[in-house]
N, CA, C and O atoms as a GROMACS GRO file, in nm:
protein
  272
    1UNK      N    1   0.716   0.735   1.617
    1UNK     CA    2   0.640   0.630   1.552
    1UNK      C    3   0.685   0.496   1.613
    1UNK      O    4   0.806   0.479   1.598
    2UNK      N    5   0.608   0.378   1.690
    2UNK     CA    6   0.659   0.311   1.710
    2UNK      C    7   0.566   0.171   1.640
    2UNK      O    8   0.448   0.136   1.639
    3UNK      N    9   0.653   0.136   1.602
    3UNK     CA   10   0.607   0.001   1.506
    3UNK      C   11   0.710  -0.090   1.559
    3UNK      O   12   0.833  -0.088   1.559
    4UNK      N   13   0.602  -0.187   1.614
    4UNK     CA   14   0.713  -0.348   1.650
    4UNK      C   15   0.651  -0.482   1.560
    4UNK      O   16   0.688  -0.599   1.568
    5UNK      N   17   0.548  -0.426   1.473
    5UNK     CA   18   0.485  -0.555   1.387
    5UNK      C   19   0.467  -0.480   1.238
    5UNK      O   20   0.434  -0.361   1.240
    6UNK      N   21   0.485  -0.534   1.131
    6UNK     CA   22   0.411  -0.522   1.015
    6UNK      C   23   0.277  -0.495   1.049
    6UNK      O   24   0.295  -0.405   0.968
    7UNK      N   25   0.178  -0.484   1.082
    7UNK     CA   26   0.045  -0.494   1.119
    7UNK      C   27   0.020  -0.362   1.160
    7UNK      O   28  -0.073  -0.295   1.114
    8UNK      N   29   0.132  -0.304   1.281
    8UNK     CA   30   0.132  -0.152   1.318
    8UNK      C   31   0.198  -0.064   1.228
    8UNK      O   32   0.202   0.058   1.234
    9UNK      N   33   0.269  -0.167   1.109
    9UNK     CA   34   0.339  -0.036   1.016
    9UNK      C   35   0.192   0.009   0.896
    9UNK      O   36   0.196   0.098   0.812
   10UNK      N   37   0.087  -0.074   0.923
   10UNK     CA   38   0.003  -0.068   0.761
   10UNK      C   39  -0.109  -0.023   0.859
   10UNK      O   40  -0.203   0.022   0.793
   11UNK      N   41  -0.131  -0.018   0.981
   11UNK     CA   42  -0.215   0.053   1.057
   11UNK      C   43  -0.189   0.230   1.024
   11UNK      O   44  -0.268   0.318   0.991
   12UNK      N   45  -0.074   0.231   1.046
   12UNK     CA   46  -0.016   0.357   1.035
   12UNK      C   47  -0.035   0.442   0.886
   12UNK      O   48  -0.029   0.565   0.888
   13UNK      N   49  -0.054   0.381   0.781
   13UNK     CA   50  -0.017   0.345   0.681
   13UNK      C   51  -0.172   0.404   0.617
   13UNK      O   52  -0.170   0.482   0.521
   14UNK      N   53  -0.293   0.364   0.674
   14UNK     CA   54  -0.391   0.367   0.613
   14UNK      C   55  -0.499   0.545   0.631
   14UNK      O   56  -0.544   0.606   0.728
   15UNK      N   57  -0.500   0.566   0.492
   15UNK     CA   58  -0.540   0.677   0.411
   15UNK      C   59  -0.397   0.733   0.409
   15UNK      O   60  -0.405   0.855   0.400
   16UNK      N   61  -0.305   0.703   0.413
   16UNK     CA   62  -0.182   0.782   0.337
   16UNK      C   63  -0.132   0.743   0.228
   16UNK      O   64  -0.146   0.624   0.201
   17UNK      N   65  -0.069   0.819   0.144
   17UNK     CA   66  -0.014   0.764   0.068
   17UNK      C   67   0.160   0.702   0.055
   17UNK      O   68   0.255   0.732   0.127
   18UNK      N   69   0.156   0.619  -0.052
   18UNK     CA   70   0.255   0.470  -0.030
   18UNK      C   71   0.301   0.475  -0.140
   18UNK      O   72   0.233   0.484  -0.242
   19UNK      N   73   0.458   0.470  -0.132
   19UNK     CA   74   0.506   0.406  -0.276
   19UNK      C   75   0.507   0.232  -0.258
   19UNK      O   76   0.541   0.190  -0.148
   20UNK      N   77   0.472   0.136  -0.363
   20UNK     CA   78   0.463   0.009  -0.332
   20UNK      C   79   0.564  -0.086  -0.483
   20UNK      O   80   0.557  -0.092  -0.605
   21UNK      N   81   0.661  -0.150  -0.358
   21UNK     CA   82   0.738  -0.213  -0.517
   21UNK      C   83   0.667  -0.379  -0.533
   21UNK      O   84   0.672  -0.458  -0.439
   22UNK      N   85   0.611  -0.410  -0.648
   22UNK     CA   86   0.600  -0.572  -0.657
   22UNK      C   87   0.705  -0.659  -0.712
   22UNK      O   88   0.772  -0.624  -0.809
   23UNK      N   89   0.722  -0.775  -0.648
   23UNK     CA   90   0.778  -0.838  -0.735
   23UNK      C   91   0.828  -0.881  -0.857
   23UNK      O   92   0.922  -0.959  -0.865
   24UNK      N   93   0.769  -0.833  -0.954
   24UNK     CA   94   0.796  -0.837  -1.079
   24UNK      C   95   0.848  -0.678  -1.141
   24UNK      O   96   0.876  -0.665  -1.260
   25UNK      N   97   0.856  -0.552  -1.035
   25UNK     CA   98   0.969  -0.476  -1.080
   25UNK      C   99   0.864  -0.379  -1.055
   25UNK      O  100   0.895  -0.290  -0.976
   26UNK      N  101   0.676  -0.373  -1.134
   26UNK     CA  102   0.628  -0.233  -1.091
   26UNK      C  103   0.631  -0.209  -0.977
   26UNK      O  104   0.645  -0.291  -0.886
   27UNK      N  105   0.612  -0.036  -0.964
   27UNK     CA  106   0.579   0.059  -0.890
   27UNK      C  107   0.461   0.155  -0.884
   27UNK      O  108   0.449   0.248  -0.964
   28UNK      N  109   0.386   0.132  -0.799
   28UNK     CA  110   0.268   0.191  -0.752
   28UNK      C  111   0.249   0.300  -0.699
   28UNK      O  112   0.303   0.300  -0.589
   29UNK      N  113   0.202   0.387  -0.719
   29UNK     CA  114   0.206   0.548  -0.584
   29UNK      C  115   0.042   0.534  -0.549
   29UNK      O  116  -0.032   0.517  -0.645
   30UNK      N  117   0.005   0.538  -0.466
   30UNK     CA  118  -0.108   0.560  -0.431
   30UNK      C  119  -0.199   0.580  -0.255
   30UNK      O  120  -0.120   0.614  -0.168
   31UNK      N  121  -0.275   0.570  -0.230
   31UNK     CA  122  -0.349   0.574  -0.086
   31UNK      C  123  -0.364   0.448  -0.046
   31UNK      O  124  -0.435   0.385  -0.123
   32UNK      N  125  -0.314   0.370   0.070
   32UNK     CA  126  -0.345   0.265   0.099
   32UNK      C  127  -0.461   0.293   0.190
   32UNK      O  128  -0.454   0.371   0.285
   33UNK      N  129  -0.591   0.209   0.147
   33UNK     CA  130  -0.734   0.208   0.187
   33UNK      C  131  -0.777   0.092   0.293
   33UNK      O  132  -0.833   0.122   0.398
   34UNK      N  133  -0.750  -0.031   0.260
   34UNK     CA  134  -0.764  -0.152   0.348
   34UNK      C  135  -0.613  -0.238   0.344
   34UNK      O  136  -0.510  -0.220   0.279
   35UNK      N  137  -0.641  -0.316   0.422
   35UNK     CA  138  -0.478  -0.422   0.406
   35UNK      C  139  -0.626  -0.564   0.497
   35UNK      O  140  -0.747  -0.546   0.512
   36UNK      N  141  -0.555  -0.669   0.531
   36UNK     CA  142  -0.600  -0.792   0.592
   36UNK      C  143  -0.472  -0.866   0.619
   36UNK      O  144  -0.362  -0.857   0.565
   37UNK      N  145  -0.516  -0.945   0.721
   37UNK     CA  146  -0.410  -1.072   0.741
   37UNK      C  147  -0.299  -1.114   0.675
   37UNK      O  148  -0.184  -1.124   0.718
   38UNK      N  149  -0.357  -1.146   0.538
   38UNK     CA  150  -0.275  -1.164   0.435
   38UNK      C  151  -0.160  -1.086   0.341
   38UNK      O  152  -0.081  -1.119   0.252
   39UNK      N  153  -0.196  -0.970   0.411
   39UNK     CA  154  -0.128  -0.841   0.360
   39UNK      C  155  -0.158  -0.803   0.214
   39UNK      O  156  -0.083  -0.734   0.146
   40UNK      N  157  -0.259  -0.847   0.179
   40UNK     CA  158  -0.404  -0.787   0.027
   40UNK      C  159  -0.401  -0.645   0.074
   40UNK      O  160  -0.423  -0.625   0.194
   41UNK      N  161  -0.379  -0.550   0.000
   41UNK     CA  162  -0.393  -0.406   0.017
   41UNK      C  163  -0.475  -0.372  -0.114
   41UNK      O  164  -0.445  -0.409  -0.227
   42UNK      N  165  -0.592  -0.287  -0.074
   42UNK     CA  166  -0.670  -0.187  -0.129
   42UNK      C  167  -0.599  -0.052  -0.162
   42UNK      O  168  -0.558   0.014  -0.067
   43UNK      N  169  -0.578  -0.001  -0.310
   43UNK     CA  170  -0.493   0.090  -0.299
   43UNK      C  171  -0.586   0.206  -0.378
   43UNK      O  172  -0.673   0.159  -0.451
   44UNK      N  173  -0.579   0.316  -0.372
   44UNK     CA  174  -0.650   0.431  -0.423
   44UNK      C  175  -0.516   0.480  -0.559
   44UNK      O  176  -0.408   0.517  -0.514
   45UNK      N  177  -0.526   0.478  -0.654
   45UNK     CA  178  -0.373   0.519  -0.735
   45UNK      C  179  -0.374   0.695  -0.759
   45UNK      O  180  -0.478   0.754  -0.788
   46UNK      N  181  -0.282   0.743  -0.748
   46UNK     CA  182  -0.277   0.911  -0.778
   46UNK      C  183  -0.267   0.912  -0.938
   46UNK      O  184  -0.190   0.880  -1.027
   47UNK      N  185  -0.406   0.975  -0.918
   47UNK     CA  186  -0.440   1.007  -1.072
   47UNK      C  187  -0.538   1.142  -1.079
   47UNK      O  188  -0.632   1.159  -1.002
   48UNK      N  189  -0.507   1.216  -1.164
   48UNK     CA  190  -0.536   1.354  -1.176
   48UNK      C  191  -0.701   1.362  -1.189
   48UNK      O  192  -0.758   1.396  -1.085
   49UNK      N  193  -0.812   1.326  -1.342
   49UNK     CA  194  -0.874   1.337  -1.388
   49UNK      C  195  -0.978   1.226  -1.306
   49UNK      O  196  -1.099   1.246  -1.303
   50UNK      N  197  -0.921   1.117  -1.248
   50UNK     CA  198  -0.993   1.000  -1.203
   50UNK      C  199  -0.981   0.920  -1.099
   50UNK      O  200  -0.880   0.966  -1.046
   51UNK      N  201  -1.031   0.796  -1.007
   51UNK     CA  202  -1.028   0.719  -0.903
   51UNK      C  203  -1.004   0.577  -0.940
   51UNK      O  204  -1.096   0.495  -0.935
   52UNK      N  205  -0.898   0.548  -0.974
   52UNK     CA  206  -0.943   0.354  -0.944
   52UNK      C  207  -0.826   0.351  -0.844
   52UNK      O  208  -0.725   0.416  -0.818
   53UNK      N  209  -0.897   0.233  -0.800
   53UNK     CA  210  -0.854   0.125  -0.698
   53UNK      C  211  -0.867  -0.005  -0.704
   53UNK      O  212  -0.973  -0.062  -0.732
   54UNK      N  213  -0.743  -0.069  -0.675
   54UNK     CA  214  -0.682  -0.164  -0.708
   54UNK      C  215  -0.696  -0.246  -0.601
   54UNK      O  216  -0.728  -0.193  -0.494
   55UNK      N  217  -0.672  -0.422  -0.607
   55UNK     CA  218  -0.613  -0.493  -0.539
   55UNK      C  219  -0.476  -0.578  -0.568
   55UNK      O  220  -0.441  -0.650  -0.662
   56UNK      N  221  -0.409  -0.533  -0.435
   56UNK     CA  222  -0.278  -0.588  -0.416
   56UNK      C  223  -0.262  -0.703  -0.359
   56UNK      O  224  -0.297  -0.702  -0.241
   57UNK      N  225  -0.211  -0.833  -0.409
   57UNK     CA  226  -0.266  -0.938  -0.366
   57UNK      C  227  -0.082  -0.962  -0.248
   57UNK      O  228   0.029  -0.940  -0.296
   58UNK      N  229  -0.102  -0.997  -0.135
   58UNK     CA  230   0.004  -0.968  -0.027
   58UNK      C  231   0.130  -1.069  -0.103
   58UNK      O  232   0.243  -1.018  -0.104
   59UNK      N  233   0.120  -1.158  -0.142
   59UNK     CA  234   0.213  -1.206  -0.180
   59UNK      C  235   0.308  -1.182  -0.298
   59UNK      O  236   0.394  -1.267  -0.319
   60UNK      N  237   0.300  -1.082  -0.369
   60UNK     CA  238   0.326  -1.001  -0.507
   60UNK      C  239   0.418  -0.866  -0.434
   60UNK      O  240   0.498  -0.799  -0.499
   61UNK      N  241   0.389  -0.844  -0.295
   61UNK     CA  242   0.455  -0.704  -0.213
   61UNK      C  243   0.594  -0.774  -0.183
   61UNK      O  244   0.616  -0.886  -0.138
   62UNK      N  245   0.710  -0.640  -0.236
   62UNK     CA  246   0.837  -0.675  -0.240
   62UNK      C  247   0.855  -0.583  -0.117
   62UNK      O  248   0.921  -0.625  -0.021
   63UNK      N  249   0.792  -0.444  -0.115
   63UNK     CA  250   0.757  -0.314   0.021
   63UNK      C  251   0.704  -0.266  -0.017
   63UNK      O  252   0.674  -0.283  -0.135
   64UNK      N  253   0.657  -0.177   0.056
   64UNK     CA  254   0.556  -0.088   0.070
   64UNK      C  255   0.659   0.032   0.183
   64UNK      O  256   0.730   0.003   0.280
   65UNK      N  257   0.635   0.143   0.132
   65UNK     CA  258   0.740   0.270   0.216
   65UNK      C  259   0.626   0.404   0.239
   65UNK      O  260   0.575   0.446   0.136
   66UNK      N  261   0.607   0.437   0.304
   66UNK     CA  262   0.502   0.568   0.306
   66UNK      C  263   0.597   0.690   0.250
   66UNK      O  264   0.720   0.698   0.248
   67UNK      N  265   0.489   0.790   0.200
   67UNK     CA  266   0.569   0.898   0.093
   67UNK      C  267   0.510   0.989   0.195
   67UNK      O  268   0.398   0.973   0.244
   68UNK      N  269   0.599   1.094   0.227
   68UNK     CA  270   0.553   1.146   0.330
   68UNK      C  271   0.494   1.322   0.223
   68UNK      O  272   0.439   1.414   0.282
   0.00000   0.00000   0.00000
C-alpha cells in the first residue's frame, strides 16, 4: 500500500469500511462513500435492518483507520 498523501489514504479508503473517531469522543463504523478537499466524508453506517448515510463534516475528524 503506498500512501504519501491523506488524499491517497481516503482514495484507498473508498467503498470500504472505516472505523472513524470525532472530536468530541464518538465513534462511527461504517463504508466510506465520498470524501472532497475538505475532508467531508459520506459515510454508509453498518446497520442490520437499514441504510443511512451520513455527513462527516472534515473538521470534526480526529481519524479515520480502515477495518480490514
Amino acid at each position: 500500500m503506498n500512501i504519501s498523501k491523506p488524499y491517497d489514504f481516503l482514495n484507498q479508503l473508498l467503498g470500504k469500511e472505516a472505523q472513524i473517531k470525532l472530536k468530541d469522543g464518538t465513534m462511527i463504523k461504517g463504508k466510506v462513500l465520498a470524501f472532497d478537499v475538505h475532508m467531508n466524508l459520506v459515510v454508509q453506517l453498518q446497520e442490520e435492518l437499514s441504510q443511512r448515510y451520513i455527513f462527516i463534516r472534515g473538521d470534526s475528524l480526529m481519524f479515520v483507520e480502515r477495518i480490514e
